[in-house]
C-alpha angles and dihedrals in degrees: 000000000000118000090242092052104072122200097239092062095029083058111358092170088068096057105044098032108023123076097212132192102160076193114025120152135096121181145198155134122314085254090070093045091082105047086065111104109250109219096204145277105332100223089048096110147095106261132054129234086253095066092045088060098042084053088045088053096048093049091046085048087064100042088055091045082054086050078232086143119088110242104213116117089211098056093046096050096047096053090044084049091051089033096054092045085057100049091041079076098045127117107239088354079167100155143069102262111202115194119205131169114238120221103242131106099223123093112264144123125189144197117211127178124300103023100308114139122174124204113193113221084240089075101043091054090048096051105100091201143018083254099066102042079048082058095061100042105057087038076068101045087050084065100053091046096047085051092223087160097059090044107053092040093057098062082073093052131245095309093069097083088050085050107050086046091054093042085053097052095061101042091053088042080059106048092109084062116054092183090057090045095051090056100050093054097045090051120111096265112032096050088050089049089059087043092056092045090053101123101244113226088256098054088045092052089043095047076048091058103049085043091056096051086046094056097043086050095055094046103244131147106273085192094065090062089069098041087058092040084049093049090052088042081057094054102055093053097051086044109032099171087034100038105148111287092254092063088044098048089040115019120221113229127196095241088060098045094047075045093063094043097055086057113048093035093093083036110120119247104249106197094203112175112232114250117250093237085058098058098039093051089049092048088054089045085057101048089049097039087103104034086185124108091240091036090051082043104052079050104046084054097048100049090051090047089048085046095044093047097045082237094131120120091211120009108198086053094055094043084057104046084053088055086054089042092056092043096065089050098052105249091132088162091054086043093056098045085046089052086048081051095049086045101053088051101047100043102198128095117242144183096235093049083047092054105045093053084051088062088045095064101047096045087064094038102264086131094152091049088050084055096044091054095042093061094059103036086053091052094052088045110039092163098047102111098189084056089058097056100040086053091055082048086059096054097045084055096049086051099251088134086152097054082039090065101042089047088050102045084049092052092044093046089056093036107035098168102053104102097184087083099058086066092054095042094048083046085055091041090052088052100056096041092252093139099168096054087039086066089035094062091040090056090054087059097045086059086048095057090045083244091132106165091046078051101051084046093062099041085056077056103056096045087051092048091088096214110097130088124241093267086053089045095052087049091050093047086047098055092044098057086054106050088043082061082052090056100045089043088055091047093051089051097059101046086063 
């Protein structure tokens, strides 16, 4: 990230809400455990776990208004998968915890209220292993648990929730204007708000501890905590005004890191192989991380030189990020030779590489053989929800717009909230001139999206459309009445 562009005002959510430790973690044996201060009960604070997730909710609805959110289902599902198993070994771990990358190149990671923990794509393509990524993550988790946001919000009364959300909400109405931006975090409050939402050294020791028994629960490797602290350490050293964002949002300080150290040092070495999902995301991560055509370009030229010159640290993984690469470049014939590449090195079938040949195909009209080839990677990888969608795209393409719909319905009906599959069954309702349920599908993704009044604009639509029977009429003015409590809540909301 360039030195002009500071992290407050590149991503300022991150730094009034989030509690971020892009590397959090600190491990050790159960002996240590103890010596770690314990702030309290963590349920002994003003506000419930309801309102925390009410507040979460609201902050995730404007990072996805931002389009702030990566949209890639396979992201998504592998960082809700780590994320799970983590948590699975958690103390209270009471709440839902929803996990979602963050578009942002610096290395952070966040915790907001009500289970919602961000991980910039910065960090994941700094993290070196599946361990340390793990690190952060259940650091993040600690303080969720630990419920560090409620508590230290509810030394300002009940009112402080209402504040940082509204403070949210204009700096992110800001973000095209730097200047603005820049005034409203430097005013009285505001700036008192950040101050108050500072982790303080004993939160950050106790979120360490928890980590710590997480990590040790799930089986990954505690050493690599330090090797990733160290690296970060490094950084802000070498970089001092432009340290990663992490350092900069909680310092490091050397008590802590010498801290961490004591207590993994007698920790046993866990070699724990990284997934495969982990290094082919990561490897896809790596071949968009400049959309640009110089950007695709620079890329494209580094990952042949590291292949040509045997230089790859691991490479399956760099033959498949320059299949992405070329991809994105539309050289679709280059993209499919580098996936058969990738294939042929890392010798496993997988629902990512599947995917992504299946895009392939119908990219260049093979729409039959992408069918083909959805069908039975579906059916090896019944869980694989990018699969599913790009099956129902399939069929889209090979104009089964009929068996689309009732694939969908069935898939929206298991997975509500993923709002990927409304756009592909308004596209198949289109199609069929079903022109009610076409607006219907495209308002569920609207609330989804937390875009109410376009919402409630579609859903008018669809009543209007003429043609829907009386059951589908009662469900439309339904819905209806319930998202138009969402808008005047919201309103409500803001004007507090």
């Amino acid at each position: 990230m360039p030195a002009s562009s500071p992290f407050f005002f590149r991503k300022p959510l991150a730094i009034v809400i989030s509690f971020a430790l892009a590397a959090a973690p600190v491990g050790a044996q159960a002996q240590f455990v103890n010596q770690l201060p314990n702030l309290g009960d963590a349920s002994s604070d003003a506000f419930s776990p309801q309102m925390e997730r009410k507040v979460g909710e609201g902050i995730i609805r404007e990072l996805r208004r931002a389009h702030d959110i990566v949209d890639d289902v396979e992201l998504s599902q592998y960082l809700n998968a780590l994320g799970n198993t983590l948590v699975s070994h958690a103390p209270r771990a009471e709440s839902d915890f929803y996990f979602f990358a963050v578009k942002d190149n610096t290395l952070n990671a966040f915790a907001l209220p009500g289970g919602n923990i961000g991980v910039h794509t910065g960090l994941l393509l700094a993290a070196q292993s599946e361990s340390e990524l793990a690190s952060v993550m259940a650091h993040e988790i600690g303080h969720v648990v630990q419920r560090h946001i409620a508590r230290m919000l509810a030394k300002q009364g009940q009112d402080a929730l209402v504040s940082v959300a509204a403070l949210i909400l204009a700096i992110l109405a800001a973000r095209s204007n730097p200047d603005a931006a820049q005034g409203i975090a430097m005013a009285g409050g505001s700036y008192q708000i950040q101050n108050q939402l500072n982790f303080s050294r004993d939160a950050e020791r106790e979120a360490d501890r928890v980590g710590l028994q997480i990590l040790q629960g799930s089986g990954f490797n505690t050493h690599d905590m330090v090797t990733f602290f160290g690296r970060l350490q490094q950084a802000g050293r070498l970089y001092e005004n432009n340290a990663p964002a992490y350092l900069r949002t909680h310092p490091l300080t050397t008590e802590r890191m010498a801290d961490i150290q004591g207590r993994v040092q007698d920790a046993p070495v866990i070699m724990r192989a990284d997934s495969l999902d982990f290094t082919l995301l990561r490897a896809k991560l790596r071949a968009s991380q400049d959309g640009s055509v110089n950007g695709l370009r620079e890329t494209q030229k580094f990952l042949e030189h590291q292949l040509q010159q045997r230089t790859a640290p691991n490479e399956g993984a760099s033959w498949f990020a320059l299949a992405v690469t070329y991809s994105l470049q539309h050289n679709w014939v280059a993209a499919a030779d580098a996936l058969q590449h990738a294939r042929s090195l890392l010798k496993a079938a997988h629902p990512i590489l599947d995917r992504f040949e299946i895009e392939l195909k119908l990219a260049t009209g093979q729409n039959s053989a992408a069918l083909t080839l959805a069908q039975s990677a579906t059916q090896r990888f019944p869980q694989a929800r990018a699969l599913a969608q790009v099956y129902a795209q399939c069929l889209q393409a090979n104009g089964q717009h009929v068996k689309a719909i009732a694939f969908l319905r069935e898939q929206a009906t298991l997975y509500r909230q993923e709002m990927e599959l409304y756009p592909l069954l308004a596209n198949s309702y289109a199609a069929t001139g079903q022109h009610a349920q076409e607006h219907w599908a495209t308002a569920e993704y609207l609330i989804r999206m937390g875009a109410y009044p376009a919402a409630l604009e579609q859903l008018q639509q669809a009543r209007r459309a003429g043609d829907t029977d009386f059951f589908q009429l009662s469900m439309i003015d339904a819905r209806t009445h319930e998202v138009q409590q969402l808008v005047a809540e919201e309103a409500k909301e803001r004007v507090r």
